[in-house]
C-alpha positions as CSV (number, residue, x, y, z in Angstrom):
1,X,154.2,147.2,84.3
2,X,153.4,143.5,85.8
3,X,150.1,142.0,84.9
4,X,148.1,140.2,87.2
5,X,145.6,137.6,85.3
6,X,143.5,136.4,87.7
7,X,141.4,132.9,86.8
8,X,137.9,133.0,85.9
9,X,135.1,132.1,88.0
10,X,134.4,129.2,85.7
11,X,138.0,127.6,85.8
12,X,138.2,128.5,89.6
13,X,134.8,126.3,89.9
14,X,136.6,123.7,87.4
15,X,139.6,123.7,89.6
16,X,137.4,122.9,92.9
17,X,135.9,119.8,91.4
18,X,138.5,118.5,90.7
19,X,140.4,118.7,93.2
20,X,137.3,116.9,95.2
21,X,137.0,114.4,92.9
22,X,140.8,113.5,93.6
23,X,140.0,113.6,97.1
24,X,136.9,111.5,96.9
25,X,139.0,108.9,94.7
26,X,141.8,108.3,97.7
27,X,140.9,105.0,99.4
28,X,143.3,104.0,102.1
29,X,144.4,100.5,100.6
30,X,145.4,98.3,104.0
31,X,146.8,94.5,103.1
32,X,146.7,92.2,106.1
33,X,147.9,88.7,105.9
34,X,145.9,85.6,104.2
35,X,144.5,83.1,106.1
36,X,146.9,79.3,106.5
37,X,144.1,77.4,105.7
38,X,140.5,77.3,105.0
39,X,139.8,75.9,108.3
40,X,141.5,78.9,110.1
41,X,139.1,81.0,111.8
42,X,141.8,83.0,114.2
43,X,141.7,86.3,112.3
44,X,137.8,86.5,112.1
45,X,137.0,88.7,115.4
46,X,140.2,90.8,114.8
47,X,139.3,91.9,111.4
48,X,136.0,92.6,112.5
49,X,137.4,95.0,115.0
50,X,140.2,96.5,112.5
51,X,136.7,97.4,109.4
52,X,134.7,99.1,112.8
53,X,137.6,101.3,113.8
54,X,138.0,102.0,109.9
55,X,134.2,102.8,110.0
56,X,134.4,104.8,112.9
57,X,137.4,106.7,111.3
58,X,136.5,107.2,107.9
59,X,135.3,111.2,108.6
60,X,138.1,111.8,109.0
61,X,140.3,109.8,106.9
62,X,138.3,109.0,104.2
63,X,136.8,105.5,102.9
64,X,139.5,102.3,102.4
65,X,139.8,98.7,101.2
66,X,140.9,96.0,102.6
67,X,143.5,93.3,100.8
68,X,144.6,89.7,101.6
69,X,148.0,88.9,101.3
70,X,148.4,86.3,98.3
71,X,149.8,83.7,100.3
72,X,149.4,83.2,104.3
73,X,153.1,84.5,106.1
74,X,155.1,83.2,109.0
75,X,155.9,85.4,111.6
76,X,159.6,86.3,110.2
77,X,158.1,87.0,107.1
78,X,155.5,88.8,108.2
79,X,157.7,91.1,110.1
80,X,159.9,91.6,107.3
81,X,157.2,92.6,104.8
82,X,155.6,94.9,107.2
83,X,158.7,96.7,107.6
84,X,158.9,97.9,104.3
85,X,155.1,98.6,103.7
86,X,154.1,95.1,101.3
87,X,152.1,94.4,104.7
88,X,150.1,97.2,106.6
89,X,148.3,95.7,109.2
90,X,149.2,92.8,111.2
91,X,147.4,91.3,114.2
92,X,149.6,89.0,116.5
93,X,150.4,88.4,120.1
94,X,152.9,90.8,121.1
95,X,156.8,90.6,121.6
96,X,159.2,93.4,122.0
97,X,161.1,93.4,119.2
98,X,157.6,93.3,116.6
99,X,157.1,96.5,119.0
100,X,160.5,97.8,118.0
101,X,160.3,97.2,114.2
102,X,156.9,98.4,113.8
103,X,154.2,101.0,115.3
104,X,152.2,98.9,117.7
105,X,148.6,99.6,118.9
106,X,149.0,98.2,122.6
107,X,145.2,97.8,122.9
108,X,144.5,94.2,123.7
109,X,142.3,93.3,120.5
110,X,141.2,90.0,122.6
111,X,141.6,91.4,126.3
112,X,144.4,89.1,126.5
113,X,142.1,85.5,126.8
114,X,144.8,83.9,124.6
115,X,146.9,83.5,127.3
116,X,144.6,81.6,129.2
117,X,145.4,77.9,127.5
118,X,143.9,74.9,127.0
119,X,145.2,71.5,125.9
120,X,144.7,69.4,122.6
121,X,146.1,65.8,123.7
122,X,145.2,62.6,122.9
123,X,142.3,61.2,124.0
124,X,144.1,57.8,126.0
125,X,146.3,60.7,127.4
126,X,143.9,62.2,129.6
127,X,144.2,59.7,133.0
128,X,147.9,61.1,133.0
129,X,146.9,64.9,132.8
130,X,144.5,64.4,135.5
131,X,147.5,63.0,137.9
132,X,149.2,66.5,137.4
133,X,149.6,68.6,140.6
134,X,152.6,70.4,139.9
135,X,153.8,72.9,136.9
136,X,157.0,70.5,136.8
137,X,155.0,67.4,136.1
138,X,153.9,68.9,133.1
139,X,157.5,70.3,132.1
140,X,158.5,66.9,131.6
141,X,155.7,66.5,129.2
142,X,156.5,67.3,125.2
143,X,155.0,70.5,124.2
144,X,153.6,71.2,120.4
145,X,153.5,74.8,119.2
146,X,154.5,77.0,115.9
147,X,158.5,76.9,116.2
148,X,157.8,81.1,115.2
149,X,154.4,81.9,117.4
150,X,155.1,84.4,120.3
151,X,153.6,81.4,123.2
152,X,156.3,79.6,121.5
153,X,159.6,81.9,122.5
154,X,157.7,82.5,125.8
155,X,157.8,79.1,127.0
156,X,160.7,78.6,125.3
157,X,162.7,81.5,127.8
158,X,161.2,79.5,130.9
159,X,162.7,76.5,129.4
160,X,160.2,74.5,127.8
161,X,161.1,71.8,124.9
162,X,158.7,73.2,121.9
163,X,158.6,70.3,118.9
164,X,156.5,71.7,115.9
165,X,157.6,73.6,112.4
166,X,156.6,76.9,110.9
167,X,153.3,75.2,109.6
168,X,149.6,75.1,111.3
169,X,147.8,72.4,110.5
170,X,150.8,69.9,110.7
171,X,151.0,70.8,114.3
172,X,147.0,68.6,114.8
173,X,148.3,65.6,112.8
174,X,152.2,65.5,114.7
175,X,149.9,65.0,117.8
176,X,147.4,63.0,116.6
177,X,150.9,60.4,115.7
178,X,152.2,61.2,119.1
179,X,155.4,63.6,117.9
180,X,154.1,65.7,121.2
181,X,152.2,65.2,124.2
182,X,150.0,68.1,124.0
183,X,149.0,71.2,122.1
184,X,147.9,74.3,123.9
185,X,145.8,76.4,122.4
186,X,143.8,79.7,123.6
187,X,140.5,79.6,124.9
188,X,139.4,81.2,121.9
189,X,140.6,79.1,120.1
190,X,140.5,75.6,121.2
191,X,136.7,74.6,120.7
192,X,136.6,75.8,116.9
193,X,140.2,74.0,116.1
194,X,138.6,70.8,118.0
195,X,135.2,70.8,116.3
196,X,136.7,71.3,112.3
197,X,139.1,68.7,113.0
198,X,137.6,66.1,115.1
199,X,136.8,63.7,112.2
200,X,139.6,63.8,110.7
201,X,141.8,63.0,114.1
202,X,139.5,60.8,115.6
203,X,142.2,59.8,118.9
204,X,142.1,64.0,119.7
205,X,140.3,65.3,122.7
206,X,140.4,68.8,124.7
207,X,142.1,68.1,128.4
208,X,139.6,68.1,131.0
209,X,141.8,69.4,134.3
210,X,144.6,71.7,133.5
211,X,144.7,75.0,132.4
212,X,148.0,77.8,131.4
213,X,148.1,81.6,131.9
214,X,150.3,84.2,131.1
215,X,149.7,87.5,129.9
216,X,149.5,87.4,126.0
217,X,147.9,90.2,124.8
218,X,147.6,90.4,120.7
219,X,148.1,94.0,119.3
220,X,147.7,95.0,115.5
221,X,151.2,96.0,114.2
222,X,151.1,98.8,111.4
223,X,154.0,99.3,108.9
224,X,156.5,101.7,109.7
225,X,155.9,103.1,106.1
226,X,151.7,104.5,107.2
227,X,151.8,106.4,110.8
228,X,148.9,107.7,110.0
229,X,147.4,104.7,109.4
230,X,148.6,103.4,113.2
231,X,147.1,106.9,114.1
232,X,143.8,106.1,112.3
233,X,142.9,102.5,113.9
234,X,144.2,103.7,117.6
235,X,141.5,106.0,117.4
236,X,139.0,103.8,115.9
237,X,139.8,101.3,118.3
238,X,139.7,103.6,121.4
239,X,136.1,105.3,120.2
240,X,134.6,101.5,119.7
241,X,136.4,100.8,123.1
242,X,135.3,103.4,124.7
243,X,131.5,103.7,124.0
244,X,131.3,99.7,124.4
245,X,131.1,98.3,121.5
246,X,134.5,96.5,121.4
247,X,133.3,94.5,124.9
248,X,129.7,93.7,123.1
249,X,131.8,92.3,120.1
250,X,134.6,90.3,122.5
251,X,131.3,88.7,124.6
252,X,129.3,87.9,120.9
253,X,132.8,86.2,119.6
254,X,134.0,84.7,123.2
255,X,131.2,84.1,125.6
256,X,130.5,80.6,124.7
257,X,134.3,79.9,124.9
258,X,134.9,81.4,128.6
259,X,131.8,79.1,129.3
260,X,133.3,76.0,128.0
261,X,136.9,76.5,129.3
262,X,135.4,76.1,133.0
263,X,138.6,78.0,134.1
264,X,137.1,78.0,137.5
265,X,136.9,74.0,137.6
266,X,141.0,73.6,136.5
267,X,143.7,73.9,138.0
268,X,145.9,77.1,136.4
269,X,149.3,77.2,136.5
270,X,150.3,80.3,136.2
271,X,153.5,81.8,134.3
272,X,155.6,84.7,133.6
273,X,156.0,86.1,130.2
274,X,159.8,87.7,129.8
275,X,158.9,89.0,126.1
276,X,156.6,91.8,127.2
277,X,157.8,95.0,127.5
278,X,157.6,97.5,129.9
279,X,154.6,99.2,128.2
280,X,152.1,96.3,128.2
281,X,149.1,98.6,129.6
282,X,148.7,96.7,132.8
283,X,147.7,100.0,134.0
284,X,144.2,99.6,131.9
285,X,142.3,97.2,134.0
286,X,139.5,97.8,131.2
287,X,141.8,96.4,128.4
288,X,141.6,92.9,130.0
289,X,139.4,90.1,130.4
290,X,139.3,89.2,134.2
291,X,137.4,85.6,135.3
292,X,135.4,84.9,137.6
């Protein structure tokens, strides 16, 4: 004869907490990269949009906690720790093969304004900018960027000279000692990087006539290791996107930057990027920033 002991109603009720007490103690841990210097604001705005689709998500998914990566990572490195899970998030303008090696969220985080560029140069430099007409002209010019940064392996493809290391803030003092002619930056990125640094390269000055574009939209890559962590922030970024929110957080970071760029007072030369692939979402005209 086979006897069937059932639990009690006490150990059953002993059971179901903890089991919820488990469940309540699971945080989704989420390690991004540190910052490369104290007076690197870049990764501000996307952070605040990576803890509201978190929020939005967290229902569903439960509460999390975001980490800093001890030290700040190149690009390479990046890419390599991400791939086996010491990274989770990382936000970046995009390029096919971060797309290939990781799960990418092809939402524009910055509706693609970085690839709308301005210039650091040096302030006795700017007579010679304003003479350019042509997008040859300034391909005779020395260009500064990070030697791993997407812009970087873009211009790089239409056969642009790029002097500049793995290191930021090198890059402000190699032009302030005239290693390059000019440094361009994003839009969102140019005013901040100008003001912080203005007293300590006093010869430094944002170009006055010329503007770059081409399409650089910056995605956050997730780890291969955590698709359901890439499933998590899509739909956190889509709800925020969808209900507005994302735009009233791109116009409170932005707005005063589209106003000082004067894109409509340049002249833009305009570029292809041969690093995108095939499913940029061009096909979202609400994923993009379009001026006026």
């Amino acid at each position: 004869m086979v006897r069937i002991i059932l639990p009690s109603v006490a150990a059953l009720l002993v059971l179901g907490v903890c089991l919820i007490s488990t469940s309540a103690l699971a945080i989704d841990i989420i390690t991004v990269n540190a910052k490369k210097s104290d007076n690197d604001t870049r990764f501000d705005y996307p952070m605040k949009l990576l803890v509201l689709a978190l929020e939005r998500t967290k229902k569903q998914y439960g509460d999390y906690e975001i980490r800093r990566a001890a030290t700040g990572m190149t690009r390479g490195r990046a890419l390599r720790e991400l791939a086996i899970g010491n990274l989770t998030v990382f936000e970046a303008a995009t390029r096919r093969e971060w797309e290939e090696a990781t799960i990418p969220i092809r939402i524009p985080l910055r509706k693609g304004i970085l690839g709308y560029r301005l210039f650091l140069i040096r302030s006795d430099s700017q007579a010679q900018f304003s003479k350019i007409t042509n997008i040859d002209q300034l391909k005779k010019l020395h260009l500064g960027s990070g030697s791993q940064w997407t812009i970087s392996l873009a211009l790089k493809r239409l056969g642009y000279t790029v002097y500049g290391g793995t290191k930021y803030e090198p890059l402000f003092r190699m032009l302030s000692e005239k290693r390059f002619d000019y440094f361009p930056r994003g839009i969102n990125e140019i005013f901040v990087e100008f003001e912080t640094r203005k007293n300590t390269f006093s010869n430094l000055k944002i170009e006055e006539t010329i503007a770059l574009y081409l399409p650089l939209p910056t995605y956050f890559f997730i780890t291969p290791t955590r698709p359901d962590l890439a499933s998590r922030i899509k739909q956190g970024l889509l709800s925020i996107l969808e209900d507005g929110t994302m735009d009233r957080i791109f116009f409170e970071y932005h707005s005063d930057d589209i106003k000082k760029a004067r894109l409509k007072d340049r002249t833009i030369f305009k570029l292809p990027n041969l690093n995108l692939s095939d499913e940029t979402p061009f096909h979202r005209d609400d994923f993009w920033y379009h001026p006026k």
